[in-house]
PDB file of N, CA, C, O and CB in Angstrom:
ATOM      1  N   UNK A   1      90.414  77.631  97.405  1.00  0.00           N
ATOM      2  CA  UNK A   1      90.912  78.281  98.601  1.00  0.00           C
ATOM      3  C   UNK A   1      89.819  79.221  99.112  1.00  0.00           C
ATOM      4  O   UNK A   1      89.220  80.026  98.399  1.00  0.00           O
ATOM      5  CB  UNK A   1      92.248  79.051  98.317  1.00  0.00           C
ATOM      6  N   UNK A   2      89.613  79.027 100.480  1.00  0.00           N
ATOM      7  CA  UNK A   2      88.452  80.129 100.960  1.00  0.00           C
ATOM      8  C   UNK A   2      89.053  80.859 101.317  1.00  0.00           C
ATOM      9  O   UNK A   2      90.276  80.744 101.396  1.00  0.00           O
ATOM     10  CB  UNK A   2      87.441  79.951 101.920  1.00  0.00           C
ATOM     11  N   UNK A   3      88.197  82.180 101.764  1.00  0.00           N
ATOM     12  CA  UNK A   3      89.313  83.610 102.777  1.00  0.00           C
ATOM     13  C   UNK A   3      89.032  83.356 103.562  1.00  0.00           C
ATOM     14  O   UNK A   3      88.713  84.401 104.130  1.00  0.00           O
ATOM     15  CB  UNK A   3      89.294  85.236 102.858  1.00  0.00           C
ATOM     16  N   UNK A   4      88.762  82.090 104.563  1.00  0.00           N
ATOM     17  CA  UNK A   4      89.585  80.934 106.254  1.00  0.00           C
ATOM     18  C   UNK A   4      90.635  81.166 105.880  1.00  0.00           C
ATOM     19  O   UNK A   4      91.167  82.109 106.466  1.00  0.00           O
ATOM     20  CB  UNK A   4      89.462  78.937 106.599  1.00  0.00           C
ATOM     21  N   UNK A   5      91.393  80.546 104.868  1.00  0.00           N
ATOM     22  CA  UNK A   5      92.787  80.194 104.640  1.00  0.00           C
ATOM     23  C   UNK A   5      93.869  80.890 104.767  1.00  0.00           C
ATOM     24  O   UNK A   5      94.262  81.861 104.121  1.00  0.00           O
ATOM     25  CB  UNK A   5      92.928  79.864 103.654  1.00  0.00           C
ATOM     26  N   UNK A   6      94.304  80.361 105.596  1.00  0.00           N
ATOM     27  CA  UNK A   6      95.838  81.204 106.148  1.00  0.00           C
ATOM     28  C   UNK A   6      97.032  81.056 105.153  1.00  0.00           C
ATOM     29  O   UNK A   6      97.269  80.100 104.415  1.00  0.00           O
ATOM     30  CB  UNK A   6      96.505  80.489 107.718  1.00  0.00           C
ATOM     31  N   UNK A   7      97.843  82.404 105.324  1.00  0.00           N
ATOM     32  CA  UNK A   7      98.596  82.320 104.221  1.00  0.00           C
ATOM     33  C   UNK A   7      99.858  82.726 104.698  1.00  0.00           C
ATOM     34  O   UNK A   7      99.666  83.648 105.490  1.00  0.00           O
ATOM     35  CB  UNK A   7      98.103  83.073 103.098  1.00  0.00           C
ATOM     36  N   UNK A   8     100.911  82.505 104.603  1.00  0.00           N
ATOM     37  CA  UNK A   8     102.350  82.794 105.247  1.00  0.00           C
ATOM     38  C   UNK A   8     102.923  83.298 104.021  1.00  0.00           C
ATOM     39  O   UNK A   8     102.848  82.518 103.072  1.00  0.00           O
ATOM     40  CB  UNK A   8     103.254  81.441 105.949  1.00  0.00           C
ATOM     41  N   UNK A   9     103.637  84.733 103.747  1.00  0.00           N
ATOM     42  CA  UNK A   9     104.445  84.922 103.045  1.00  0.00           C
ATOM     43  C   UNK A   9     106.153  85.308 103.954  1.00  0.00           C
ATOM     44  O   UNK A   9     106.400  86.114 104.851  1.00  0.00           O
ATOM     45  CB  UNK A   9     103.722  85.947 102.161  1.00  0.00           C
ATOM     46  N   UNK A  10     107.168  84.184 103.117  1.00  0.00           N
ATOM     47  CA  UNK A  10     107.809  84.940 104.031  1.00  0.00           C
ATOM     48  C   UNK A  10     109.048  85.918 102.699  1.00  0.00           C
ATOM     49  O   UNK A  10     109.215  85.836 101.482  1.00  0.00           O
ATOM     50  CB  UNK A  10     108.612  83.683 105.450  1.00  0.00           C
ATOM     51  N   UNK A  11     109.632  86.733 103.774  1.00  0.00           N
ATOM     52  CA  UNK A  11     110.130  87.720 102.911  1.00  0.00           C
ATOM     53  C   UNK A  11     109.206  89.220 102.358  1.00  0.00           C
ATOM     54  O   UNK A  11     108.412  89.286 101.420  1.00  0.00           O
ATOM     55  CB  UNK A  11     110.477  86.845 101.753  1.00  0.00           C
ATOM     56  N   UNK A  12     109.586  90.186 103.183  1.00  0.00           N
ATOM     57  CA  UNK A  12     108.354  91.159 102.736  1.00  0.00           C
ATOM     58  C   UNK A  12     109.167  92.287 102.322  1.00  0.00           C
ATOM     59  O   UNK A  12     109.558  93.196 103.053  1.00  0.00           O
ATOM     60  CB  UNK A  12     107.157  91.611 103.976  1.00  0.00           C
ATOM     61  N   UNK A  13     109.405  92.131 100.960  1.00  0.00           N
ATOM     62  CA  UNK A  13     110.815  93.101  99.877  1.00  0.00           C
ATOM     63  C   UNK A  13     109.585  93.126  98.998  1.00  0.00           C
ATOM     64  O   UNK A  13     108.423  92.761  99.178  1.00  0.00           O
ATOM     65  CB  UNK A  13     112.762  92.140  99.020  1.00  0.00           C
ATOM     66  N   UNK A  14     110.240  93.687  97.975  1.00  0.00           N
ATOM     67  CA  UNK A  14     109.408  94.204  96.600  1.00  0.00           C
ATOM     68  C   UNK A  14     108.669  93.105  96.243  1.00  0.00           C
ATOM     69  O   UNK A  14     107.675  93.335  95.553  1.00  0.00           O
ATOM     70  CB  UNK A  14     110.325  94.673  95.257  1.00  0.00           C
ATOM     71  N   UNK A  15     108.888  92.048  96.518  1.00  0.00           N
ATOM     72  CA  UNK A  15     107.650  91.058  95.999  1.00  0.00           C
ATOM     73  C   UNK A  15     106.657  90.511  97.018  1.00  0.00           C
ATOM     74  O   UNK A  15     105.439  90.638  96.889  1.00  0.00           O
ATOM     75  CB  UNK A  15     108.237  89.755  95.331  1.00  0.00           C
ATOM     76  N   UNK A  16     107.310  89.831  98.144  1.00  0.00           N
ATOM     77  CA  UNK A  16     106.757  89.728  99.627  1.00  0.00           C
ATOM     78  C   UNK A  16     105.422  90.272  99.686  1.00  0.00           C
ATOM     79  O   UNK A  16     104.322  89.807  99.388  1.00  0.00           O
ATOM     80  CB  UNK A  16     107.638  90.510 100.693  1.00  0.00           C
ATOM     81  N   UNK A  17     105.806  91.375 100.145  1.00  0.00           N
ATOM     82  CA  UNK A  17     105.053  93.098 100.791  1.00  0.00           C
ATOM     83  C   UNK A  17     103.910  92.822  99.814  1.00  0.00           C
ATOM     84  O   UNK A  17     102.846  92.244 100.033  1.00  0.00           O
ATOM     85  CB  UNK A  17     106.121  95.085 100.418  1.00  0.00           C
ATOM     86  N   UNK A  18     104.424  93.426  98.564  1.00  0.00           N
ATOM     87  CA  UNK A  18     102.673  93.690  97.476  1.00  0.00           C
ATOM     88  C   UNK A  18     101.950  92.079  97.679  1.00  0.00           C
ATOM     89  O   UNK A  18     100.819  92.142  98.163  1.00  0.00           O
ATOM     90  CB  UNK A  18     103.059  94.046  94.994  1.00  0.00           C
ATOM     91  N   UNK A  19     102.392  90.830  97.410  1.00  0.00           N
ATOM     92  CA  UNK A  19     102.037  90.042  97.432  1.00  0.00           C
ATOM     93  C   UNK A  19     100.883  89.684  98.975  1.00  0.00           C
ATOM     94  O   UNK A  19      99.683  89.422  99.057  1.00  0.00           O
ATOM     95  CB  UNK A  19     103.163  89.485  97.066  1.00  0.00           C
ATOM     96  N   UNK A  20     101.870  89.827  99.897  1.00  0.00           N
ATOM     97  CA  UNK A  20     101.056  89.802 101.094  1.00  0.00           C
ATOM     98  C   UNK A  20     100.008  90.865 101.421  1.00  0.00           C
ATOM     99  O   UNK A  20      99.065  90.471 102.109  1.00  0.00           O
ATOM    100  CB  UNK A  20     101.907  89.789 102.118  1.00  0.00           C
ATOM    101  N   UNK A  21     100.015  92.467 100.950  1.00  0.00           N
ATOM    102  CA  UNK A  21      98.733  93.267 101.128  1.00  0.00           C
ATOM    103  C   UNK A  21      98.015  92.987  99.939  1.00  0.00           C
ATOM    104  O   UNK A  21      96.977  93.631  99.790  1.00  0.00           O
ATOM    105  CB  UNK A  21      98.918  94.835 101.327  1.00  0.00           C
ATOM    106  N   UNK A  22      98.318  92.204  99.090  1.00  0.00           N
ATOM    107  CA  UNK A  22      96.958  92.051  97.671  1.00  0.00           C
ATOM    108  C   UNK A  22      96.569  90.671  98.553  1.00  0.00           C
ATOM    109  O   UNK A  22      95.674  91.081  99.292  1.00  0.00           O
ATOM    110  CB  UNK A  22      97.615  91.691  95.330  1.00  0.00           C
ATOM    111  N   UNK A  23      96.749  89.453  98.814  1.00  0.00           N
ATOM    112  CA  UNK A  23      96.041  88.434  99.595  1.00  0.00           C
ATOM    113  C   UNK A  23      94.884  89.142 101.251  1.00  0.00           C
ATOM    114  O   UNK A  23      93.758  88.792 101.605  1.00  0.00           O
ATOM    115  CB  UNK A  23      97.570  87.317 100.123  1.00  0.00           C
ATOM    116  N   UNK A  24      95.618  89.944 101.717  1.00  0.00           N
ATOM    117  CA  UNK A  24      95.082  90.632 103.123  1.00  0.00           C
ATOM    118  C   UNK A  24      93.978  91.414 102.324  1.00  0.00           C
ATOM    119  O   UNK A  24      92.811  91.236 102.675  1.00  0.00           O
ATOM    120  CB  UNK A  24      96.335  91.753 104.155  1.00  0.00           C
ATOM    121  N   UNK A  25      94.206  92.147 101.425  1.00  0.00           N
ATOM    122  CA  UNK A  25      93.358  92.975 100.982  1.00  0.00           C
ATOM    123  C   UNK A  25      91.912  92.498 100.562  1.00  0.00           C
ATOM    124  O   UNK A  25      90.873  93.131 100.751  1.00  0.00           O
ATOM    125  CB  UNK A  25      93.984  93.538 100.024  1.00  0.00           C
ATOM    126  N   UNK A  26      92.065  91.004  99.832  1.00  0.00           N
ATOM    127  CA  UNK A  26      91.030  90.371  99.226  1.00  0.00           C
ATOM    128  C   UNK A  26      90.645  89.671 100.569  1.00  0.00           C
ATOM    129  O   UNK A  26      90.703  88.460 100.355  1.00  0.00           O
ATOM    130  CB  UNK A  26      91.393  89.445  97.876  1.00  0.00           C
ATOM    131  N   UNK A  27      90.300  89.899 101.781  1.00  0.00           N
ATOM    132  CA  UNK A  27      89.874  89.310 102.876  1.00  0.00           C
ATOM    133  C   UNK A  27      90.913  88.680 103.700  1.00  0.00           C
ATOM    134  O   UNK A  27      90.801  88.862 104.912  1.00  0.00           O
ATOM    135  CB  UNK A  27      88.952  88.449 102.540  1.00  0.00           C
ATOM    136  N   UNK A  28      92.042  87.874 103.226  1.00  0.00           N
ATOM    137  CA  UNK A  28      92.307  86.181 103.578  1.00  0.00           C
ATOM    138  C   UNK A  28      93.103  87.526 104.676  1.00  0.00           C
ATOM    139  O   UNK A  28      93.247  88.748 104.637  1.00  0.00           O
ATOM    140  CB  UNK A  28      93.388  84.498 102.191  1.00  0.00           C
ATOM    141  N   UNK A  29      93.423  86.495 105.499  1.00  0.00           N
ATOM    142  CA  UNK A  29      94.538  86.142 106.898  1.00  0.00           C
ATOM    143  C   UNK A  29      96.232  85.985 106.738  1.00  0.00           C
ATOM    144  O   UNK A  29      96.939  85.003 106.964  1.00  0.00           O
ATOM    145  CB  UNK A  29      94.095  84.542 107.532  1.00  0.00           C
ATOM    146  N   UNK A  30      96.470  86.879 106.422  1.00  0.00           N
ATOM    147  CA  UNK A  30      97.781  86.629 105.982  1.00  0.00           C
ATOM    148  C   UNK A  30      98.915  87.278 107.232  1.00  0.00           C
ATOM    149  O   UNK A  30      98.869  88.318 107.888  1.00  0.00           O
ATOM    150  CB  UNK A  30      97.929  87.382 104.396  1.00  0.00           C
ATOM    151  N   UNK A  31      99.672  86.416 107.209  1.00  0.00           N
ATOM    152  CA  UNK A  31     101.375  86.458 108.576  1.00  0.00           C
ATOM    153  C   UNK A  31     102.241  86.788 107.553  1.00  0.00           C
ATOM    154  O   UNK A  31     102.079  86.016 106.607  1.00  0.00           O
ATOM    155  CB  UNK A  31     102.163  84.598 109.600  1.00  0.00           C
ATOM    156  N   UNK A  32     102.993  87.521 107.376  1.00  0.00           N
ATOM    157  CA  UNK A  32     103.954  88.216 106.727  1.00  0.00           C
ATOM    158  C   UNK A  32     105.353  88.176 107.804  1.00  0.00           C
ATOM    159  O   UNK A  32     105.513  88.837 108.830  1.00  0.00           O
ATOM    160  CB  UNK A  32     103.323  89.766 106.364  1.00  0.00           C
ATOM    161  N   UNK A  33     106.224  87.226 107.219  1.00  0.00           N
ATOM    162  CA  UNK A  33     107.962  87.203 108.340  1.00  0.00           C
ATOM    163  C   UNK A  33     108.855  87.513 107.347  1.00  0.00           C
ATOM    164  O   UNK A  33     108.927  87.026 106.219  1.00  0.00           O
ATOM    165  CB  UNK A  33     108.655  85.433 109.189  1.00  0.00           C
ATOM    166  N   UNK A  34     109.611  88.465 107.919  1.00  0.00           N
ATOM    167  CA  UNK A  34     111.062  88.786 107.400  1.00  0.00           C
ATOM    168  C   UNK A  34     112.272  88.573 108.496  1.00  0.00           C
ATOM    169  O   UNK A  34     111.960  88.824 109.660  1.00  0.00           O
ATOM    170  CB  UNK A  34     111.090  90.377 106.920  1.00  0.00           C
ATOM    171  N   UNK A  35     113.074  88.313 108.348  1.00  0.00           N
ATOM    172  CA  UNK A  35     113.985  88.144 109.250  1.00  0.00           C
ATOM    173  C   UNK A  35     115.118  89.475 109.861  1.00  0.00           C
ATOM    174  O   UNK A  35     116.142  89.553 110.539  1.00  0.00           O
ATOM    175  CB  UNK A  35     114.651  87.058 108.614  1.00  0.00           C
ATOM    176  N   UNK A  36     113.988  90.574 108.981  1.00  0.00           N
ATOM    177  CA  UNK A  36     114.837  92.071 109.149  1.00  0.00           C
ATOM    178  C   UNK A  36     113.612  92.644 110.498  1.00  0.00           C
ATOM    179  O   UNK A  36     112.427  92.837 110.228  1.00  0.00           O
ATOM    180  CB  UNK A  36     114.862  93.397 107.164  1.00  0.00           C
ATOM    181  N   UNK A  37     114.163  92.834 111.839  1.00  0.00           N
ATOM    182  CA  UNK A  37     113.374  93.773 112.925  1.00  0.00           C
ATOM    183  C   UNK A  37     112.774  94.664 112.302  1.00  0.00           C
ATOM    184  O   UNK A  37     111.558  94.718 112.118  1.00  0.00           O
ATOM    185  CB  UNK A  37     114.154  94.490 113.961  1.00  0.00           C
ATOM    186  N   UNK A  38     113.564  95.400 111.947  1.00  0.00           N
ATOM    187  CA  UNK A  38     113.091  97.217 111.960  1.00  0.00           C
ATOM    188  C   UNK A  38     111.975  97.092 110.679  1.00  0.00           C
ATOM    189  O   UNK A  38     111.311  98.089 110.394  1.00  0.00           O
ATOM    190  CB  UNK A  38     114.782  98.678 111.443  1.00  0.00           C
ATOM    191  N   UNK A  39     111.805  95.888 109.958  1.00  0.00           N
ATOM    192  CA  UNK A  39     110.971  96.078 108.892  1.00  0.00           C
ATOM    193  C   UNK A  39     110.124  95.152 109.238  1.00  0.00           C
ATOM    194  O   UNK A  39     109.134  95.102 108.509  1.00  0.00           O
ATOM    195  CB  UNK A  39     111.492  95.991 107.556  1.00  0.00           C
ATOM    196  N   UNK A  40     110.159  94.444 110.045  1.00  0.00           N
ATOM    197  CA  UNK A  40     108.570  94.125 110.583  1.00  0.00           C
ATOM    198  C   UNK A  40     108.176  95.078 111.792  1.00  0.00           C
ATOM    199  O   UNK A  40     106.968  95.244 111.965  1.00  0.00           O
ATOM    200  CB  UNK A  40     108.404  92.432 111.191  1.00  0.00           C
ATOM    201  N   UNK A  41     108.898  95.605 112.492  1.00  0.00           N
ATOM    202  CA  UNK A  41     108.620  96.947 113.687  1.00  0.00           C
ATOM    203  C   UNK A  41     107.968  98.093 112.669  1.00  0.00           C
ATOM    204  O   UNK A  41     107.390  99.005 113.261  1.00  0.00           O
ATOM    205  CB  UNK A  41     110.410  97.710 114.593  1.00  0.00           C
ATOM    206  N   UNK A  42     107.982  98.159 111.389  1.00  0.00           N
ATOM    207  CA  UNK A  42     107.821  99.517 110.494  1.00  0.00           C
ATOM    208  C   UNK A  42     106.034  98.929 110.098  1.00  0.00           C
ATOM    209  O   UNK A  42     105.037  99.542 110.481  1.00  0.00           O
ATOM    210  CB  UNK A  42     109.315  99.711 108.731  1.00  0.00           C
ATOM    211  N   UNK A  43     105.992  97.365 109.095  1.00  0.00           N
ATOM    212  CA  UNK A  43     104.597  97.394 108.750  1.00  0.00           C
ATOM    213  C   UNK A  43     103.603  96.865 110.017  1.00  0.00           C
ATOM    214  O   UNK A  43     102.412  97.174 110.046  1.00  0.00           O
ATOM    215  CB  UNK A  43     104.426  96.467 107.424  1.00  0.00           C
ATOM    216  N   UNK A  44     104.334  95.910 111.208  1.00  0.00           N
ATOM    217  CA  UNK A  44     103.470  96.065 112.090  1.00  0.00           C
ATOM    218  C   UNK A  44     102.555  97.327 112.585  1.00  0.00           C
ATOM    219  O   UNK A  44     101.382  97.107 112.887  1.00  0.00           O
ATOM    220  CB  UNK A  44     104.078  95.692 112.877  1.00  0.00           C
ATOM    221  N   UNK A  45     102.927  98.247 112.642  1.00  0.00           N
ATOM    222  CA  UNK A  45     101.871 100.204 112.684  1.00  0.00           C
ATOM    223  C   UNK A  45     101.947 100.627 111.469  1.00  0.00           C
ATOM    224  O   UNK A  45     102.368 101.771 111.297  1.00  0.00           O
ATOM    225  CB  UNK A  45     102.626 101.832 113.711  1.00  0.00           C
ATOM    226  N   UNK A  46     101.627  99.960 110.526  1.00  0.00           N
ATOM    227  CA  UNK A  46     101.453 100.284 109.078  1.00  0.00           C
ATOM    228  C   UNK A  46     102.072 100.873 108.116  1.00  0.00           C
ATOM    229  O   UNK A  46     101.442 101.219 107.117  1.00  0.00           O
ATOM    230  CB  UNK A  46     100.706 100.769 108.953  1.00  0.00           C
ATOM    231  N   UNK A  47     103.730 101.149 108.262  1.00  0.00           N
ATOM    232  CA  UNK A  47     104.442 101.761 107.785  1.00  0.00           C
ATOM    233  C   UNK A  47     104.962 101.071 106.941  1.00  0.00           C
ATOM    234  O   UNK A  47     105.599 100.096 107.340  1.00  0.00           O
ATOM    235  CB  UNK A  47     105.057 102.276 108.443  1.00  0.00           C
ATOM    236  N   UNK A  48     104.873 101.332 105.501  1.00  0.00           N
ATOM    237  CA  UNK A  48     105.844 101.093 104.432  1.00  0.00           C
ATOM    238  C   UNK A  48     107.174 101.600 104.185  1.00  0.00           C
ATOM    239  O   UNK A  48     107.464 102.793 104.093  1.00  0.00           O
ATOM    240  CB  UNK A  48     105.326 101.371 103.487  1.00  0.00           C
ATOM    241  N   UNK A  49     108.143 100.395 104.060  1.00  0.00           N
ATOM    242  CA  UNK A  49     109.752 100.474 104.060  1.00  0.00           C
ATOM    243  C   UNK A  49     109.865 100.694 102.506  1.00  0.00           C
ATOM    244  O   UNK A  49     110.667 101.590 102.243  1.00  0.00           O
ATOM    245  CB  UNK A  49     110.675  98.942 104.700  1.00  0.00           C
ATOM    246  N   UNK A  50     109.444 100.279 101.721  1.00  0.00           N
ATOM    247  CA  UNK A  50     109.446 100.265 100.382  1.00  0.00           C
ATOM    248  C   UNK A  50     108.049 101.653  99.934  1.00  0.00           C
ATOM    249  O   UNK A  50     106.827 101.772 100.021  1.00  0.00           O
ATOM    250  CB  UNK A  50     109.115  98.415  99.873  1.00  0.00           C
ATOM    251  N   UNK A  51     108.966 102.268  99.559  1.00  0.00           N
ATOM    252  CA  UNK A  51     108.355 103.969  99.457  1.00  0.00           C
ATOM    253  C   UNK A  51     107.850 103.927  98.096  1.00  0.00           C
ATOM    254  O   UNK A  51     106.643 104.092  98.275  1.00  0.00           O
ATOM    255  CB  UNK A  51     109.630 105.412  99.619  1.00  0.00           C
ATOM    256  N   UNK A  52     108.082 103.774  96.490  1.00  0.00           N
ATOM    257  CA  UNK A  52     107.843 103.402  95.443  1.00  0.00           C
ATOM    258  C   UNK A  52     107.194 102.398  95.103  1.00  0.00           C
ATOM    259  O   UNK A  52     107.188 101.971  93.948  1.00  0.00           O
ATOM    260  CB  UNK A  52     108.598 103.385  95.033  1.00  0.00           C
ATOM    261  N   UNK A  53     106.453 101.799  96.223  1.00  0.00           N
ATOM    262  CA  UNK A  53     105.464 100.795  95.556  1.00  0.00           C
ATOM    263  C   UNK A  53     104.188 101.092  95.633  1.00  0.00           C
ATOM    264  O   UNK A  53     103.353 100.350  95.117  1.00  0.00           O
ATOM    265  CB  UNK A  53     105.523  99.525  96.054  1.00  0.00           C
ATOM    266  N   UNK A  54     103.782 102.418  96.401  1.00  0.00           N
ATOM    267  CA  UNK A  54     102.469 103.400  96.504  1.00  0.00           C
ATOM    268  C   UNK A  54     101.493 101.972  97.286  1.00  0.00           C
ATOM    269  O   UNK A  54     100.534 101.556  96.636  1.00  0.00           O
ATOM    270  CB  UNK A  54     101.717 104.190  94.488  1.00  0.00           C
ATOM    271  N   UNK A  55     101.639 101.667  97.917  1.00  0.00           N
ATOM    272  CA  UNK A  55     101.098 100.624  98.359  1.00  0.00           C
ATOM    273  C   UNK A  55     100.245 101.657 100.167  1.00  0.00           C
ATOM    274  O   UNK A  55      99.136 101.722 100.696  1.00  0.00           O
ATOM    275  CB  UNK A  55     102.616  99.122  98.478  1.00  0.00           C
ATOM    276  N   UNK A  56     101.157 102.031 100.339  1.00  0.00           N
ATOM    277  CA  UNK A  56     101.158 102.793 101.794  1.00  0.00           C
ATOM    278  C   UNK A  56      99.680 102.579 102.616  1.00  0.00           C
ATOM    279  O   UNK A  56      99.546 101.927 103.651  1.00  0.00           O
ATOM    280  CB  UNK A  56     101.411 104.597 101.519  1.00  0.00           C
ATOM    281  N   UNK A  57      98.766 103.194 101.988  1.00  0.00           N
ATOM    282  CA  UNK A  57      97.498 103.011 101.991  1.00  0.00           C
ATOM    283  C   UNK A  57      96.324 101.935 102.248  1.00  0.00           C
ATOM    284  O   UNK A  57      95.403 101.850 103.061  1.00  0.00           O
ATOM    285  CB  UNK A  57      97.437 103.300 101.184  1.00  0.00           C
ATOM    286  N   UNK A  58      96.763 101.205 101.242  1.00  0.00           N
ATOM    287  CA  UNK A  58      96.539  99.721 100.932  1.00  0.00           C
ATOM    288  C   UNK A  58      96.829  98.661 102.947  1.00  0.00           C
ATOM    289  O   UNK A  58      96.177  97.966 103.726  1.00  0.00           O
ATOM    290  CB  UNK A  58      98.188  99.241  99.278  1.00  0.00           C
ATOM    291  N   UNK A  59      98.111  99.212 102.821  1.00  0.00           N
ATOM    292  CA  UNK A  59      98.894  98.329 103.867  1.00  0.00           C
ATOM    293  C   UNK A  59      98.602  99.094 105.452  1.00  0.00           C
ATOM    294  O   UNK A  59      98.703  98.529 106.541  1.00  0.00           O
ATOM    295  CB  UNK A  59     100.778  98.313 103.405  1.00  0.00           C
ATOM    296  N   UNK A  60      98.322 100.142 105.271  1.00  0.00           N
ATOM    297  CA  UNK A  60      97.642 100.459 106.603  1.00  0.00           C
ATOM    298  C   UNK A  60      96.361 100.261 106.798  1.00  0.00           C
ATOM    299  O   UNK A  60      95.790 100.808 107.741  1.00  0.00           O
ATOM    300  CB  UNK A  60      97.759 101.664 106.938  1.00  0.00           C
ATOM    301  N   UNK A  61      95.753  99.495 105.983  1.00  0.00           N
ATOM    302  CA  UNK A  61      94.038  99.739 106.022  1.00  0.00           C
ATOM    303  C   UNK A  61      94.305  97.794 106.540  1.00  0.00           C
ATOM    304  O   UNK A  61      93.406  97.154 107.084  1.00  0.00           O
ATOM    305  CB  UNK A  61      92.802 100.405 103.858  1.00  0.00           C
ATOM    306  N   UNK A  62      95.178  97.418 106.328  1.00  0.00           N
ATOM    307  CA  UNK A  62      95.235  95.612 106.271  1.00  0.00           C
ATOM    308  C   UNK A  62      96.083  95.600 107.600  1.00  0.00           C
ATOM    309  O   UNK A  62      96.019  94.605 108.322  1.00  0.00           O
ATOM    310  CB  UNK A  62      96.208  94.665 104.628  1.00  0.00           C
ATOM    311  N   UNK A  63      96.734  96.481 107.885  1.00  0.00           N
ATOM    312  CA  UNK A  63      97.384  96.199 109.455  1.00  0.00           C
ATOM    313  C   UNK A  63      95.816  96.822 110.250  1.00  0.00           C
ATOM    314  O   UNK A  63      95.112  96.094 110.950  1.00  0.00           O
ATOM    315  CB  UNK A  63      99.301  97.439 109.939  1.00  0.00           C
ATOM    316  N   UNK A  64      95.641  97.634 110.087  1.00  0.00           N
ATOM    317  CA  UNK A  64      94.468  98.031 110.949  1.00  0.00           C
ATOM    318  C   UNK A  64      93.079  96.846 111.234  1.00  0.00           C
ATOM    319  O   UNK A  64      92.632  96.379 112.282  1.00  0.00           O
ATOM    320  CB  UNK A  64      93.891  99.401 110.154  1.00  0.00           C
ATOM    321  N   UNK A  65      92.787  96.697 110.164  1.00  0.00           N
ATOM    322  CA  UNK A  65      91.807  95.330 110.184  1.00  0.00           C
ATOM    323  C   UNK A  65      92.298  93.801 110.794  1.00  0.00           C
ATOM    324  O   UNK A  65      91.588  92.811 110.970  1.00  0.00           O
ATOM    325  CB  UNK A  65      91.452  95.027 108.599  1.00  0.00           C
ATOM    326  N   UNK A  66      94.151  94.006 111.120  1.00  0.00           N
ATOM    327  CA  UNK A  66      94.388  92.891 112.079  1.00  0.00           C
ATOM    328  C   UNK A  66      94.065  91.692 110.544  1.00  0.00           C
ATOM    329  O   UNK A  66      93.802  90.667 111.173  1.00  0.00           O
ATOM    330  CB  UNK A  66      93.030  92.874 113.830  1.00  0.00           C
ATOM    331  N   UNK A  67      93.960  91.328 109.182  1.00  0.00           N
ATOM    332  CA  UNK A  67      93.888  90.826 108.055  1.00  0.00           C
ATOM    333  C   UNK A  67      95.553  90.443 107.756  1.00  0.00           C
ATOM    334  O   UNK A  67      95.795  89.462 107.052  1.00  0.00           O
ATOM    335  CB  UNK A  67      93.111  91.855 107.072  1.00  0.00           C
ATOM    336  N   UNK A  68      96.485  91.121 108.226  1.00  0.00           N
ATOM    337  CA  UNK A  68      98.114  91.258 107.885  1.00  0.00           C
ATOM    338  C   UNK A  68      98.864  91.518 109.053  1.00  0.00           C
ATOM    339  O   UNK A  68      98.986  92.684 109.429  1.00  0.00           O
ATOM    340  CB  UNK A  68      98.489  92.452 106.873  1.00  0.00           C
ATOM    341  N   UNK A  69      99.556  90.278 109.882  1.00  0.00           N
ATOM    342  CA  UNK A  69     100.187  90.291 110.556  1.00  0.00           C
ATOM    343  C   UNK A  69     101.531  90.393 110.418  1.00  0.00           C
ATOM    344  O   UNK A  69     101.901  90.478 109.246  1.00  0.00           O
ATOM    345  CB  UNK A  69      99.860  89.663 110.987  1.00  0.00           C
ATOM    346  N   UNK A  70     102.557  90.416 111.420  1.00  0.00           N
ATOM    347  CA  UNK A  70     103.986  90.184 110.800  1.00  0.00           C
ATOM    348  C   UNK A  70     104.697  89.813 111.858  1.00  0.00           C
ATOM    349  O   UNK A  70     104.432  90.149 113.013  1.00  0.00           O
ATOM    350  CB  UNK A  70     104.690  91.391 110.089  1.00  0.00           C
ATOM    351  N   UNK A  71     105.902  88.901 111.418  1.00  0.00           N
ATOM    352  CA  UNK A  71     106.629  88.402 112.766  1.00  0.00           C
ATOM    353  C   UNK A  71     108.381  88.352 112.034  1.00  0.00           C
ATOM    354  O   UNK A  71     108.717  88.250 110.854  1.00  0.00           O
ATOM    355  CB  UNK A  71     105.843  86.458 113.440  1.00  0.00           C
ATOM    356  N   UNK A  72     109.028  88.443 112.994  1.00  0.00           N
ATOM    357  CA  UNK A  72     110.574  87.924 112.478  1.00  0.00           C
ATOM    358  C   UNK A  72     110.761  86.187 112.470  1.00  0.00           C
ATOM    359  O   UNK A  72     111.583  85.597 111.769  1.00  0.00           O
ATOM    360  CB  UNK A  72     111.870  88.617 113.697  1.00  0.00           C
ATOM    361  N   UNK A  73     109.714  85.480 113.501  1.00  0.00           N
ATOM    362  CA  UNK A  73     110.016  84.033 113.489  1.00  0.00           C
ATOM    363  C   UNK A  73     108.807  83.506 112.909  1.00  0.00           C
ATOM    364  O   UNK A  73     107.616  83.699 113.155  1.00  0.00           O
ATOM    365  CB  UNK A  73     110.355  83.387 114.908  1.00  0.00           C
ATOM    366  N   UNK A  74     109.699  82.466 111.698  1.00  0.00           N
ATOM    367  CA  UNK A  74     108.673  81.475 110.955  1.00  0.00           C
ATOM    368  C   UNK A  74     108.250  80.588 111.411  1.00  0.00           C
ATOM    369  O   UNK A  74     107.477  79.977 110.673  1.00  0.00           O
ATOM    370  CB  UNK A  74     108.965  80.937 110.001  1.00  0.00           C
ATOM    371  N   UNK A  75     108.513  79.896 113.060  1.00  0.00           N
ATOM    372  CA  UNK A  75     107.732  79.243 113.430  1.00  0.00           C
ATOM    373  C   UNK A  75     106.078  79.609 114.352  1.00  0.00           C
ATOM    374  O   UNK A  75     105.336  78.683 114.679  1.00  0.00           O
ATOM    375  CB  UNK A  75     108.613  78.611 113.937  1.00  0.00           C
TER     376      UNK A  75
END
């Protein structure tokens, strides 16, 4: 797999989320969909919904670089 490779996680809960900013983080292109608004409206401007995963940081540096997108529709 190169970091070209696009990666879709969907579901961005306690496993989702870390999963999708550790792929964004290591370069790759990753779309992150949940089917919850207010929690793709929260990490779209880099805000973590999940407060205990100390991730916060991590996930605003990967929305900012445009590396971690997010949508409510999986198509």
């Amino acid at each position: 797999m190169t970091k070209k490779t696009n990666i879709c996680v969907v579901g961005l809960g306690y496993v989702g989320l870390p999963t999708a900013v550790n792929f964004a983080d290591k370069g790759f292109n990753v779309i992150g969909v949940d089917k919850n608004k207010e929690i793709v409206d929260m990490i779209s401007v880099g805000e973590c919904h999940l407060k205990d995963l100390n991730i916060d940081e991590r996930l605003r540096k990967v929305v900012k670089n445009k590396r971690l997108r997010v949508s409510t529709n999986i198509v």
